[in-house]
TORPA-4810 file (N, C-alpha, C, O; in nm, 3 decimals):
<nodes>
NODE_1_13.236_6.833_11.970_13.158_6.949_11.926_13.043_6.906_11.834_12.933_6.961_11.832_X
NODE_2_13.087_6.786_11.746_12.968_6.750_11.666_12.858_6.696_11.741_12.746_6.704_11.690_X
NODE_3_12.878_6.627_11.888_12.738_6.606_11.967_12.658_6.709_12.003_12.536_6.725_11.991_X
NODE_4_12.739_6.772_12.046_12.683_6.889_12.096_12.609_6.985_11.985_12.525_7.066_12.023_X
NODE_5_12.639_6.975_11.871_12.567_7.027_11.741_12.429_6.939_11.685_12.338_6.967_11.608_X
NODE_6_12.459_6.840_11.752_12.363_6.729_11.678_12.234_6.753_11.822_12.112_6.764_11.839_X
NODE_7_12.344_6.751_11.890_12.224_6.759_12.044_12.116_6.867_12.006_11.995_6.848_11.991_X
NODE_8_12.203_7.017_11.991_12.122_7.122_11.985_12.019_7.091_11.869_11.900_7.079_11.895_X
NODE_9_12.072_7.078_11.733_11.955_7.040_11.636_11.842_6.987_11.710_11.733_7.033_11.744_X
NODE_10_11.909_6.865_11.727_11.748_6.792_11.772_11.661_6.849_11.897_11.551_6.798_11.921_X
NODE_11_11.708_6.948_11.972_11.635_6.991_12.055_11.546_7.110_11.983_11.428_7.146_11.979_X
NODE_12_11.663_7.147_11.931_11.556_7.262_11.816_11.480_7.232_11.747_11.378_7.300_11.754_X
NODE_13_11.481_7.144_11.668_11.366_7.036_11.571_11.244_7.029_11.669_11.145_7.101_11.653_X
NODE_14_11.258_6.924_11.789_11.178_6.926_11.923_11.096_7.020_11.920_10.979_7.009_11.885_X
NODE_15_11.169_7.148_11.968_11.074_7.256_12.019_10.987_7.331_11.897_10.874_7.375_11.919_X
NODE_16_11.055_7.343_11.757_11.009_7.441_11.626_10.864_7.314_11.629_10.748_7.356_11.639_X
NODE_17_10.888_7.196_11.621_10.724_7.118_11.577_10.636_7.125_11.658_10.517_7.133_11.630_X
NODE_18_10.692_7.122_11.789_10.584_7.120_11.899_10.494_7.244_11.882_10.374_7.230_11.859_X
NODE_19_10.565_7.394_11.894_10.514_7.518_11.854_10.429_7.520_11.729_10.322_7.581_11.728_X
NODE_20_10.475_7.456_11.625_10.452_7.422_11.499_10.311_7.385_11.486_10.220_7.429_11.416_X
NODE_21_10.319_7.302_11.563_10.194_7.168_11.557_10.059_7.172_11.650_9.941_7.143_11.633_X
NODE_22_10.146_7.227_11.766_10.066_7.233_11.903_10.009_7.365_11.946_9.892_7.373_11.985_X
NODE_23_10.115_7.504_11.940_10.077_7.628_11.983_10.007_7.693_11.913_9.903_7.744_11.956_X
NODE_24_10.043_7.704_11.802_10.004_7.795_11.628_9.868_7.737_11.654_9.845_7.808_11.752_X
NODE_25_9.734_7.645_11.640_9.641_7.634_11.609_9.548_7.687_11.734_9.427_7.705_11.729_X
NODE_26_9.638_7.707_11.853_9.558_7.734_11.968_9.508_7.905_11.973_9.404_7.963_11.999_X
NODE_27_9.681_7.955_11.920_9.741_8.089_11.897_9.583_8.107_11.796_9.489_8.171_11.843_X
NODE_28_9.575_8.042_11.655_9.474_8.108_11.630_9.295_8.063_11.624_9.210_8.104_11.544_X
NODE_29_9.280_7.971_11.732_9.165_7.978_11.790_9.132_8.064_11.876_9.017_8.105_11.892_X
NODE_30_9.222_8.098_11.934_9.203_8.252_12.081_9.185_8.363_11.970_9.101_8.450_11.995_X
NODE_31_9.242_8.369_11.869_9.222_8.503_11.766_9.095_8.510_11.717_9.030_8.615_11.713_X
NODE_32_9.057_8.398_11.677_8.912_8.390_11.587_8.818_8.431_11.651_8.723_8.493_11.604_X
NODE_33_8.840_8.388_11.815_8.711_8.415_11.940_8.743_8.550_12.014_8.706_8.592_12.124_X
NODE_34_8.806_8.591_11.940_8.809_8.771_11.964_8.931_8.786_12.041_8.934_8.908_12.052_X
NODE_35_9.034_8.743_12.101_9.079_8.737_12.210_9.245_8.838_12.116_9.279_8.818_11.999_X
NODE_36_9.311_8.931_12.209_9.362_9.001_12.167_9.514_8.960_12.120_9.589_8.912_12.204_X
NODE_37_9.551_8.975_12.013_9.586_8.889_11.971_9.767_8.987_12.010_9.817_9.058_11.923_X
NODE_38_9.837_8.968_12.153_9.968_9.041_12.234_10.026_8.912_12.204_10.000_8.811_12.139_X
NODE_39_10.166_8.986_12.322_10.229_8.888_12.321_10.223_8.774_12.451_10.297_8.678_12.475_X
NODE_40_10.092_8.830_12.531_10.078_8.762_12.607_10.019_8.625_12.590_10.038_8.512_12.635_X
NODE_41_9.929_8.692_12.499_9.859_8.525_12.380_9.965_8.444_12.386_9.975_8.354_12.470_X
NODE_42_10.055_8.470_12.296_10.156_8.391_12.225_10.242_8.325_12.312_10.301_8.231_12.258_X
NODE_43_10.273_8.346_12.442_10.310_8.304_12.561_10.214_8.195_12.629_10.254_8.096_12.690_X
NODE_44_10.095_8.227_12.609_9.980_8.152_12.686_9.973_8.011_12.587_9.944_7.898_12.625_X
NODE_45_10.012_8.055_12.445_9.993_7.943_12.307_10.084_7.820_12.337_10.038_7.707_12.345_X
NODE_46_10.239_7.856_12.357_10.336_7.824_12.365_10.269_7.753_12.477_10.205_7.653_12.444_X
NODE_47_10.272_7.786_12.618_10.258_7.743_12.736_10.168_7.602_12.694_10.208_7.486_12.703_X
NODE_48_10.031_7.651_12.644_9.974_7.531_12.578_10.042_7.405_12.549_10.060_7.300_12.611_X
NODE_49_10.080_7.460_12.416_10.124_7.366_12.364_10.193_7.285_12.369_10.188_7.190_12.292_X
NODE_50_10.329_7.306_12.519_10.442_7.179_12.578_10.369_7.149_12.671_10.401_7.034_12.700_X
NODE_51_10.238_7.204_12.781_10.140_7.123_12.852_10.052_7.069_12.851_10.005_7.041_12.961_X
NODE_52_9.996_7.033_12.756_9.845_6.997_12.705_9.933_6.878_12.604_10.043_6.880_12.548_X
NODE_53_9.799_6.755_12.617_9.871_6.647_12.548_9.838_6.698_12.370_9.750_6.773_12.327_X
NODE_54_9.913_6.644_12.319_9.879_6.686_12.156_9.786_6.624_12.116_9.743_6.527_12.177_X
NODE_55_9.735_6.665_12.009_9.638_6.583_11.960_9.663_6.561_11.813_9.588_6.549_11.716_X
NODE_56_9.815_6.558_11.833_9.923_6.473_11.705_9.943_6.361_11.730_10.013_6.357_11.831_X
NODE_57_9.916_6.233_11.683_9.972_6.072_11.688_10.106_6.107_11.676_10.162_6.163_11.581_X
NODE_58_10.165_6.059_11.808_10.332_6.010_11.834_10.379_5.984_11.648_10.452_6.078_11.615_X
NODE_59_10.363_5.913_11.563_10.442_5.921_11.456_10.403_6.015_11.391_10.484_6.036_11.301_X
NODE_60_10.295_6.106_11.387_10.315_6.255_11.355_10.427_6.327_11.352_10.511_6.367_11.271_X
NODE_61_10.395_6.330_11.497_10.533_6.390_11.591_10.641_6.419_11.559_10.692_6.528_11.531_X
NODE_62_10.685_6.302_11.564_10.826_6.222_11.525_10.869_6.274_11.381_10.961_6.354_11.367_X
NODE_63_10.801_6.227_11.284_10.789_6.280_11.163_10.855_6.439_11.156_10.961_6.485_11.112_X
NODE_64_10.741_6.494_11.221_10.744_6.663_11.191_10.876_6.708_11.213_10.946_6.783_11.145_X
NODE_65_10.904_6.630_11.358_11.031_6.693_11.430_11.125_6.625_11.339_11.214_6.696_11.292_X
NODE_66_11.121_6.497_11.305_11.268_6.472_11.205_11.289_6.532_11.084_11.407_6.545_11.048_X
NODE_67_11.172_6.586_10.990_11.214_6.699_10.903_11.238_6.827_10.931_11.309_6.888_10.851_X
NODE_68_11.187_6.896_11.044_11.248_6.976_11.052_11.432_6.978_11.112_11.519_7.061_11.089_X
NODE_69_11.436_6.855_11.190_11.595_6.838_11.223_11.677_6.858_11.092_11.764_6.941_11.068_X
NODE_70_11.628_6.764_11.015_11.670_6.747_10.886_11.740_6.864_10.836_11.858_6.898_10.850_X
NODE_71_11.644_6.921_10.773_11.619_7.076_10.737_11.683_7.118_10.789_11.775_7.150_10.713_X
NODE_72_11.715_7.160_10.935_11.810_7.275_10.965_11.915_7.203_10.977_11.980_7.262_11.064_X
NODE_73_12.004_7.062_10.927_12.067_7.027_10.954_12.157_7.056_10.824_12.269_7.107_10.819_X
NODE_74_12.072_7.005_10.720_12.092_7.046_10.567_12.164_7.214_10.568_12.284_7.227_10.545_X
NODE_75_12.111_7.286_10.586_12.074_7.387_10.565_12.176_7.474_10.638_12.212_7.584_10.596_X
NODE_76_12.225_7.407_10.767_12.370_7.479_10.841_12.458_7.443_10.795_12.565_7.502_10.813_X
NODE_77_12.447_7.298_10.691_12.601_7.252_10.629_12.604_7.338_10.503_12.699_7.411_10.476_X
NODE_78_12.500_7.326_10.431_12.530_7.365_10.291_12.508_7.542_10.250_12.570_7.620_10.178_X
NODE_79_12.397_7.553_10.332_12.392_7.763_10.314_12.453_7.839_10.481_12.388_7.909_10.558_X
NODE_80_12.513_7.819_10.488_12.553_7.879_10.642_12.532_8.022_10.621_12.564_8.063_10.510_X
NODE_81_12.492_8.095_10.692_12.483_8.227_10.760_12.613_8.267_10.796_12.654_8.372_10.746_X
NODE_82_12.710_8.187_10.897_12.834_8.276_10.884_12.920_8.135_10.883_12.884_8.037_10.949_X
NODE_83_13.002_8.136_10.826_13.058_8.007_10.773_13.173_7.989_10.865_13.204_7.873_10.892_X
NODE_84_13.241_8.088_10.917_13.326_8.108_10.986_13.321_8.080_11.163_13.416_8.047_11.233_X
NODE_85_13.185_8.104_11.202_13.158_8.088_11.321_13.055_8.015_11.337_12.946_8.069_11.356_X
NODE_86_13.070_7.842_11.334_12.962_7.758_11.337_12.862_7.717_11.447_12.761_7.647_11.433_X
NODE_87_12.906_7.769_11.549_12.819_7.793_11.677_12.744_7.878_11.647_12.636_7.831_11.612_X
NODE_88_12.750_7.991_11.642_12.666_8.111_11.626_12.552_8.055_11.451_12.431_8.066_11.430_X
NODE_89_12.656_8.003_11.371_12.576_7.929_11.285_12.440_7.890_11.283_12.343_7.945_11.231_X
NODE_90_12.453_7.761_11.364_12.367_7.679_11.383_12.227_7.771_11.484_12.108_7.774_11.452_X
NODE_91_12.275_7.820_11.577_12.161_7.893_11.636_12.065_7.932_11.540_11.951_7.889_11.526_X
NODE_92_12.152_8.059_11.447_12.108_8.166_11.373_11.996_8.100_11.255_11.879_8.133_11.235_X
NODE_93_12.074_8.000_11.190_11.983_7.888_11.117_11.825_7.869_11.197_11.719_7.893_11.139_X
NODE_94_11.833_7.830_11.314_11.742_7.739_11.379_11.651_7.850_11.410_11.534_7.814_11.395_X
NODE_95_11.666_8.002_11.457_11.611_8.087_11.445_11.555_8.145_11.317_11.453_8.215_11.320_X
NODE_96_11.624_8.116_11.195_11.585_8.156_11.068_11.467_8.050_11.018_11.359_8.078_10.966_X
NODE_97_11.509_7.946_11.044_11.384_7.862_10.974_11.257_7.817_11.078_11.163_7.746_11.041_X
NODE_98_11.271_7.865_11.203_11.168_7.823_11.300_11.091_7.970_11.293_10.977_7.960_11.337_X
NODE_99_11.115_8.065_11.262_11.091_8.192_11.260_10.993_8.196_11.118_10.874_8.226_11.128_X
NODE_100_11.036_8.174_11.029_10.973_8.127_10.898_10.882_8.072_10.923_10.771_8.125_10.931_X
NODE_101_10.903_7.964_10.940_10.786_7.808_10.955_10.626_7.868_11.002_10.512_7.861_10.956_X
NODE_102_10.697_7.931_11.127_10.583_7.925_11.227_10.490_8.069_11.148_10.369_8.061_11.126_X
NODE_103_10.569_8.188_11.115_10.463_8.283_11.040_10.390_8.260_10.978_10.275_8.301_10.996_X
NODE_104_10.436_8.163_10.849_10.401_8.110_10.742_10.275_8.056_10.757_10.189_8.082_10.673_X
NODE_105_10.234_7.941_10.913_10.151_7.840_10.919_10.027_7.985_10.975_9.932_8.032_10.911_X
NODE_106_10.079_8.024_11.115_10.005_8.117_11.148_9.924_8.208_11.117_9.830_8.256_11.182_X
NODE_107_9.988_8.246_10.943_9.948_8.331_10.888_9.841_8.297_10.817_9.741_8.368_10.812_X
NODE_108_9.855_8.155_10.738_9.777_8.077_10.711_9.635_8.039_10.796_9.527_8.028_10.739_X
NODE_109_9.652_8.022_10.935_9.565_8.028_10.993_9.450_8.125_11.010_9.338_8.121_10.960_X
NODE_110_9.503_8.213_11.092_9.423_8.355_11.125_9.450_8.494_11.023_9.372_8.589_11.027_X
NODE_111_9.549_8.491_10.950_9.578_8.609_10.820_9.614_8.703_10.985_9.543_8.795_11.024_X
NODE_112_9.746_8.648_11.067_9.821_8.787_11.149_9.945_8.692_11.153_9.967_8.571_11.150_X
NODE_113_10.023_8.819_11.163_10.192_8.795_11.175_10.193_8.821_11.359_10.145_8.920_11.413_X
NODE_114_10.233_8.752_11.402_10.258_8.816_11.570_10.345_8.892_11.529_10.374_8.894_11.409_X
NODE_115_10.412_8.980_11.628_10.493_9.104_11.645_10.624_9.004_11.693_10.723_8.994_11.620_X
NODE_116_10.613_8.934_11.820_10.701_8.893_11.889_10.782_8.769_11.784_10.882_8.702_11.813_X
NODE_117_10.719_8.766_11.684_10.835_8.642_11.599_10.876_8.729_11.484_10.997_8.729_11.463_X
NODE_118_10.795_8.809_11.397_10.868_8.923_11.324_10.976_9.035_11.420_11.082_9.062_11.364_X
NODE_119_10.957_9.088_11.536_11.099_9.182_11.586_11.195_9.063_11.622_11.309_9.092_11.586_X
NODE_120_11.187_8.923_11.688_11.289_8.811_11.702_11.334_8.832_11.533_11.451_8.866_11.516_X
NODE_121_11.266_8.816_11.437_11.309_8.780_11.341_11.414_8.913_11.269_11.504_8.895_11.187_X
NODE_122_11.375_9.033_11.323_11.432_9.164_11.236_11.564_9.209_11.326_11.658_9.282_11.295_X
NODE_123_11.537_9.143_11.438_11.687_9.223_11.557_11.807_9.084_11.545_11.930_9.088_11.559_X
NODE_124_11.747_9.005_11.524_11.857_8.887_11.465_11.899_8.872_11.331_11.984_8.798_11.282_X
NODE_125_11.811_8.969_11.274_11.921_8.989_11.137_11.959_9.110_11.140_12.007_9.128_11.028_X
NODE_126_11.971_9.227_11.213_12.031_9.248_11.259_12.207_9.275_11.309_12.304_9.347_11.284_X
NODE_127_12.169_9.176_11.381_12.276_9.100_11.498_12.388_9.055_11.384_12.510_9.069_11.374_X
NODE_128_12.262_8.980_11.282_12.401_8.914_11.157_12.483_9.054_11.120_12.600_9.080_11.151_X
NODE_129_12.408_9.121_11.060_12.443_9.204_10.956_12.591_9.277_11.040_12.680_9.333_10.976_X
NODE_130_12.591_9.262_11.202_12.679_9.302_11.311_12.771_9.234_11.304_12.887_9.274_11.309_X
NODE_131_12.737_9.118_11.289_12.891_9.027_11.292_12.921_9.003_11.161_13.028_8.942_11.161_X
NODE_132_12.870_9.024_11.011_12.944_9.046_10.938_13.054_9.176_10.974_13.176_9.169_10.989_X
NODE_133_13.001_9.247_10.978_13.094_9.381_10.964_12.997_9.521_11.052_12.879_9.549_11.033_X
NODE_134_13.096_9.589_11.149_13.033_9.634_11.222_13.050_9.755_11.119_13.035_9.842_11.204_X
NODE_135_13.069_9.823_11.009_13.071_9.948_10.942_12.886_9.913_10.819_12.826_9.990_10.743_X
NODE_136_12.860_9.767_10.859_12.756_9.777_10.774_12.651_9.782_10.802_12.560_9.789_10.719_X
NODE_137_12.632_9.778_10.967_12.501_9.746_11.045_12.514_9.870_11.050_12.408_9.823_11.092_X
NODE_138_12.535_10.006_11.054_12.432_10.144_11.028_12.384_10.161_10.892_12.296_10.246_10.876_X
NODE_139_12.431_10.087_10.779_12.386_10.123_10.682_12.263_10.017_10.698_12.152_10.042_10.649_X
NODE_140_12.289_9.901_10.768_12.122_9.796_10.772_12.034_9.843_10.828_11.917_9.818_10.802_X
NODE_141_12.080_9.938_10.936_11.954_10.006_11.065_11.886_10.111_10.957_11.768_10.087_10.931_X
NODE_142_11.940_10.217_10.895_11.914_10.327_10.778_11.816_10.251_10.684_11.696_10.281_10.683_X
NODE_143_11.866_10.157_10.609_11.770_10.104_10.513_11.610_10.014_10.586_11.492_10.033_10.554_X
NODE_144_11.672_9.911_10.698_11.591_9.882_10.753_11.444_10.004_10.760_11.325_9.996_10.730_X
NODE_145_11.533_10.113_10.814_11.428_10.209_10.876_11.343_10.277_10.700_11.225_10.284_10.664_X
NODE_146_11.409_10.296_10.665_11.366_10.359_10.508_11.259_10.247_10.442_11.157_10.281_10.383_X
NODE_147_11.297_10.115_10.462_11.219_10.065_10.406_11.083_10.007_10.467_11.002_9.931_10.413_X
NODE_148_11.082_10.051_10.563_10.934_10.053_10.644_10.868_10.173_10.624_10.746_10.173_10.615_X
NODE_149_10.951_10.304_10.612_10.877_10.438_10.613_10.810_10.433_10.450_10.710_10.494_10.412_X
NODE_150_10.887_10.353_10.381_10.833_10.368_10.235_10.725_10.270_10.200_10.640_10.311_10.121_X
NODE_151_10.715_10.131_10.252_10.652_10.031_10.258_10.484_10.102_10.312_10.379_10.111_10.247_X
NODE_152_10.515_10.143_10.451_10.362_10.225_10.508_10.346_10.321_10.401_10.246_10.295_10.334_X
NODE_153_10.412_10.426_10.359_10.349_10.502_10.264_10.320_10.463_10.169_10.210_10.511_10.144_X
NODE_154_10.366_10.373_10.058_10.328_10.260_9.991_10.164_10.232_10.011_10.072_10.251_9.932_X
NODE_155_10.165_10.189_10.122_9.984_10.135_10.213_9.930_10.270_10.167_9.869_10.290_10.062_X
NODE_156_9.964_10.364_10.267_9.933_10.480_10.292_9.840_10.511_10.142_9.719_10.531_10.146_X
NODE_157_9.926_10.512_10.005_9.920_10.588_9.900_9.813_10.474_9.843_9.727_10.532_9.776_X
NODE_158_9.792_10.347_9.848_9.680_10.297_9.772_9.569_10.248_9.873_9.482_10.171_9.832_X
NODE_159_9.570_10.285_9.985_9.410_10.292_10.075_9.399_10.444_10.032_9.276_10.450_10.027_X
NODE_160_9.429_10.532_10.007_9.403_10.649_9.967_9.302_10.651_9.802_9.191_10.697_9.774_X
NODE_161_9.420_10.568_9.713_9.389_10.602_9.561_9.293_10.489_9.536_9.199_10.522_9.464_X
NODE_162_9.293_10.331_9.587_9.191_10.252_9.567_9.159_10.187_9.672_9.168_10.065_9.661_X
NODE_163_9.121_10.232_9.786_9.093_10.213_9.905_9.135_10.062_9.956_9.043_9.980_9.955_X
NODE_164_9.223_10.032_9.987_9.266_9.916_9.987_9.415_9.922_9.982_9.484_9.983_9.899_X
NODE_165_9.476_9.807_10.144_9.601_9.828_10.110_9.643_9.755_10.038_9.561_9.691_9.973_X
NODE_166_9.808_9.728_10.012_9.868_9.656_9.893_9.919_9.517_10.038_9.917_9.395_10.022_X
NODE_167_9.945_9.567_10.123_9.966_9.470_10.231_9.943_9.504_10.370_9.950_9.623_10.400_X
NODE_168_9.906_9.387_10.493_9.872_9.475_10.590_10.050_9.484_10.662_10.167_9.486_10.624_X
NODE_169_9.976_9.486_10.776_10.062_9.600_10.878_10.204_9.460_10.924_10.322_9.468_10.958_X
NODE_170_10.136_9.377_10.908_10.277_9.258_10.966_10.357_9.204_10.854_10.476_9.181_10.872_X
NODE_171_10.288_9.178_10.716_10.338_9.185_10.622_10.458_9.272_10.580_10.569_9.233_10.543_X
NODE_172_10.412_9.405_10.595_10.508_9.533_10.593_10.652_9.503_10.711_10.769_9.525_10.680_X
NODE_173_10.600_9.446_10.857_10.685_9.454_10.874_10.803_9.291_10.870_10.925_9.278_10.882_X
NODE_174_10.705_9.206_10.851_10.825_9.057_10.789_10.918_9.128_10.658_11.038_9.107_10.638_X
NODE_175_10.855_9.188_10.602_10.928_9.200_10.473_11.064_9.283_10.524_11.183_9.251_10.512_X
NODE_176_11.003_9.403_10.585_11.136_9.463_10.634_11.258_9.383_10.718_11.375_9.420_10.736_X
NODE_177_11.169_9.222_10.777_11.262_9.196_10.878_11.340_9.097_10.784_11.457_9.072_10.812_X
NODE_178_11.263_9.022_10.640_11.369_8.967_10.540_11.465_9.047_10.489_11.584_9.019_10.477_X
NODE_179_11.394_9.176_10.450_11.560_9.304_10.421_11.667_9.265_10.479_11.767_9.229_10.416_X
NODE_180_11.656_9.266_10.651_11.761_9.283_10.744_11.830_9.121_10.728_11.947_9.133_10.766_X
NODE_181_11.815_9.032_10.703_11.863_8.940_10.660_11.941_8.936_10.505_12.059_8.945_10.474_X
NODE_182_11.853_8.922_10.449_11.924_8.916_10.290_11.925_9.032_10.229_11.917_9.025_10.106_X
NODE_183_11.933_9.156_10.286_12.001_9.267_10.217_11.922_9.391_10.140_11.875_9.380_10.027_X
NODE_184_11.919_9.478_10.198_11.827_9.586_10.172_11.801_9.571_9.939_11.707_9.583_9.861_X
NODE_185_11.877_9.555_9.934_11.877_9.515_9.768_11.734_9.406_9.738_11.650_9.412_9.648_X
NODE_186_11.745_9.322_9.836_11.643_9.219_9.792_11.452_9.248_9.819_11.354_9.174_9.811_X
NODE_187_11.471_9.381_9.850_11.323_9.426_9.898_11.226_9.387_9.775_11.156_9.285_9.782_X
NODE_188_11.224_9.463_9.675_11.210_9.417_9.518_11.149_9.304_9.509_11.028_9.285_9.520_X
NODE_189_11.292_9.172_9.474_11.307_9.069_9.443_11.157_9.033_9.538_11.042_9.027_9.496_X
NODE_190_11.220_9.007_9.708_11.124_8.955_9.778_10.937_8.987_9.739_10.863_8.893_9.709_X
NODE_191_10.898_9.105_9.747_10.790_9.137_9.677_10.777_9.084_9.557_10.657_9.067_9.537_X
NODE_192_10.824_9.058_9.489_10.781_9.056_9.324_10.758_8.889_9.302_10.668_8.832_9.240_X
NODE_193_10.866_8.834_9.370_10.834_8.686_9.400_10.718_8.646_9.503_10.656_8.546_9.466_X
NODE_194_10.677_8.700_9.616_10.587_8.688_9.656_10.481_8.716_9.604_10.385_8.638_9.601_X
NODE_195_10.482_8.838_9.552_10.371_8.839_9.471_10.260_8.747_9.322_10.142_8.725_9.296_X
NODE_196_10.395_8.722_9.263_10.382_8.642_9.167_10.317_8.473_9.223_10.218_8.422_9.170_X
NODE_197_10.389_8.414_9.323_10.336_8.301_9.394_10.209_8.346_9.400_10.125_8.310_9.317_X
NODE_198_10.186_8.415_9.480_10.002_8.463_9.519_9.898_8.426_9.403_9.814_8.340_9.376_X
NODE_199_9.959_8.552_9.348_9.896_8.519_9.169_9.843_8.418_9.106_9.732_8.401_9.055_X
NODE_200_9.972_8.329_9.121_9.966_8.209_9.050_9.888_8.101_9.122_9.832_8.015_9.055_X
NODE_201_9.881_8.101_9.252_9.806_8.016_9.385_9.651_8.037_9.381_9.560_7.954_9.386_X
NODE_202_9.650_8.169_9.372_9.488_8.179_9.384_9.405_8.183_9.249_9.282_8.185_9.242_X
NODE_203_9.512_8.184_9.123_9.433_8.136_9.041_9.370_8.029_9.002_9.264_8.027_8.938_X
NODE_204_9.452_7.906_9.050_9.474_7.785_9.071_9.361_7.779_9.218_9.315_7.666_9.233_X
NODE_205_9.334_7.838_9.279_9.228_7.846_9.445_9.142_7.867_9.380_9.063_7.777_9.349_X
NODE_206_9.133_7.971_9.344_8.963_8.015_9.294_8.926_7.946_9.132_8.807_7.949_9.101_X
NODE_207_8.982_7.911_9.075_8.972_7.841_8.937_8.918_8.004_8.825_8.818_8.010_8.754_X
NODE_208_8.988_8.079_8.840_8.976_8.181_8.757_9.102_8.256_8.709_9.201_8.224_8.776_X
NODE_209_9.126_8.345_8.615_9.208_8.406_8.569_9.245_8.523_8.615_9.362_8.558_8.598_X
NODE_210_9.167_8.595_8.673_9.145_8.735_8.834_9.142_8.720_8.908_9.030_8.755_8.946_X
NODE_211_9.198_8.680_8.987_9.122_8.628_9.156_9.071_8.755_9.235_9.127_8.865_9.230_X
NODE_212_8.996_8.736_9.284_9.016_8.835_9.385_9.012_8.809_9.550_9.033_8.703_9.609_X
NODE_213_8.971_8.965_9.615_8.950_8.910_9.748_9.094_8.949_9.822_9.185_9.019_9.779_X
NODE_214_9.082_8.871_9.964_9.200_8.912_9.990_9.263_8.740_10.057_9.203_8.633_10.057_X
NODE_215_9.377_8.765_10.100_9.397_8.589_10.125_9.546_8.649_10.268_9.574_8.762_10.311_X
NODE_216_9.589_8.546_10.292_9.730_8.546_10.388_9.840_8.557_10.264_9.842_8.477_10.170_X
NODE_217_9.917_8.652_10.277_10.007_8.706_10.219_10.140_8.700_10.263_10.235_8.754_10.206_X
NODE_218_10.146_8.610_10.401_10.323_8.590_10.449_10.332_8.470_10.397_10.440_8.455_10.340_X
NODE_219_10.259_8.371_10.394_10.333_8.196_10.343_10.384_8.268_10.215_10.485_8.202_10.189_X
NODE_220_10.374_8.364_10.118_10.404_8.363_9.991_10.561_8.440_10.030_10.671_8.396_9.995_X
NODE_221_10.531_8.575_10.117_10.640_8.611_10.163_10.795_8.546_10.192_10.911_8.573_10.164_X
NODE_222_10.727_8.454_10.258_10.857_8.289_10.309_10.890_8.240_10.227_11.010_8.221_10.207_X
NODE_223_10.774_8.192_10.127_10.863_8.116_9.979_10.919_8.209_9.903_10.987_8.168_9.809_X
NODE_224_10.912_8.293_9.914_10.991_8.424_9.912_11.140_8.437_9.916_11.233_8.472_9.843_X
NODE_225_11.122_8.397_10.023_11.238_8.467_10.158_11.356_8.345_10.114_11.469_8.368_10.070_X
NODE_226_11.297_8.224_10.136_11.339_8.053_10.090_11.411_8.057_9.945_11.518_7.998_9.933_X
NODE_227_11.352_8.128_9.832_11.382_8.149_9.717_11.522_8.216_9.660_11.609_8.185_9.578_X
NODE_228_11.489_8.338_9.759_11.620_8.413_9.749_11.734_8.353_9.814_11.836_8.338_9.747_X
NODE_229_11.731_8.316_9.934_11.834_8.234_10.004_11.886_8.120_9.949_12.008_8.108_9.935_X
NODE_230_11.814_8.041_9.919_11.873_7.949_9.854_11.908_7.942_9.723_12.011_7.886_9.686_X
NODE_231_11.802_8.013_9.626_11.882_8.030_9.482_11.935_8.213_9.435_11.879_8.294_9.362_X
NODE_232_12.034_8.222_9.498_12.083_8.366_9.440_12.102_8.474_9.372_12.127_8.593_9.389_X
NODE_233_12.071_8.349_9.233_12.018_8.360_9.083_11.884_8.430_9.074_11.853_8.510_8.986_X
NODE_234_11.795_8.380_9.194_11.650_8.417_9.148_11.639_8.602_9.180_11.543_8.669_9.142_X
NODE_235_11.756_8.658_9.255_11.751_8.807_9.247_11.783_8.902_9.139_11.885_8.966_9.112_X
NODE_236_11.634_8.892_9.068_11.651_8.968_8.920_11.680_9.106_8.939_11.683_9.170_8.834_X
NODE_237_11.696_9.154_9.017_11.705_9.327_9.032_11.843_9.365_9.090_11.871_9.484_9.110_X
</nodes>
């Protein structure tokens, strides 16, 4: 069973860098040149990126893919998702941090969340919140849903009062899809830590004490997301 765990890692490592490295920059060159940014893109990106030679040096490569093996290797032994069922484990991991990764960079790129890696990311936590306990996944679907209706009105209420939202539209919904993972409680936390990163980043970007402007707002989200998960402690609320 441990080959077969080690197998899957490394195939997952494989595929998260290639996407990583190869699809994401194509994903947002088609965006920049107007091109609509579905899920058919993101299919066409992907497609790219395992057919087209890279234009990563082989020890790039190698590199990328062995930290990310690493990483989710770390990361299924020591924070497991369900500790009890290590198959389902390891998937759920490899989906959690390839799901991350890739927003994070993307977002960085072009300032958009695709749809198709935030709903992968919100129906698989989900799925967890199901196999913890099936009496708690209506209370995750309820909050899930509450905390998007409040999040848009949120938008809603300061493009109204200072014309300008507080986050856009994919933002709103990663955040909801970290809820469904680490727990309608951590909505708060997640914002307030994201926020604060931002803060502190672009003061340090722009070399001023105000920043302004507007910037990509999910990489902060993820270190976010990373923060809470791994230190438990850091959920002040």
């Amino acid at each position: 069973m441990m080959y077969l765990w080690a197998l899957y890692i490394g195939l997952s490592a494989a595929v998260i860098s290639r996407v990583y490295l190869d699809a994401l920059p194509f994903y947002a060159q088609r965006v920049h040149l107007g091109q609509t940014a579905d899920e058919s893109l993101w299919w066409m990106s992907v497609r790219h990126g395992f057919l087209q030679r890279s234009s990563y040096a082989l020890v790039w490569r190698v590199g990328t893919a062995g930290l990310f093996g690493m990483g989710l290797a770390v990361s299924t032994l020591y924070w497991p998702w369900l500790p009890t069922q290590p198959d389902l484990n390891v998937v759920m991991m490899s989906v959690w941090l390839g799901c991350l990764l890739c927003l994070a960079r993307i977002d960085a790129l072009c300032r958009l969340l695709p749809d198709v890696l935030t709903q992968l990311l919100l129906w698989i936590g989900l799925l967890y919140q199901l196999l913890i306990s099936e009496q708690v996944v209506t209370l995750a679907l309820w909050g899930v849903l509450g905390s998007y209706v409040f999040l848009r009105t949120l938008n809603a209420f300061c493009i109204f009062c200072f014309k300008h939202p507080v986050m856009g539209h994919g933002d709103v919904k990663l955040l909801v899809a970290l809820s469904a993972w680490l727990g309608l409680g951590t909505l708060g936390v997640l914002w307030f830590w994201a926020a604060l990163f931002c803060f502190i980043i672009q003061i340090i970007w722009q070399k001023t004490c105000w920043p302004t402007g507007q910037c990509a707002f999910g990489p902060y989200l993820v270190a976010a997301a990373f923060l809470v998960w791994l230190l438990p402690d850091s959920r002040l609320f």
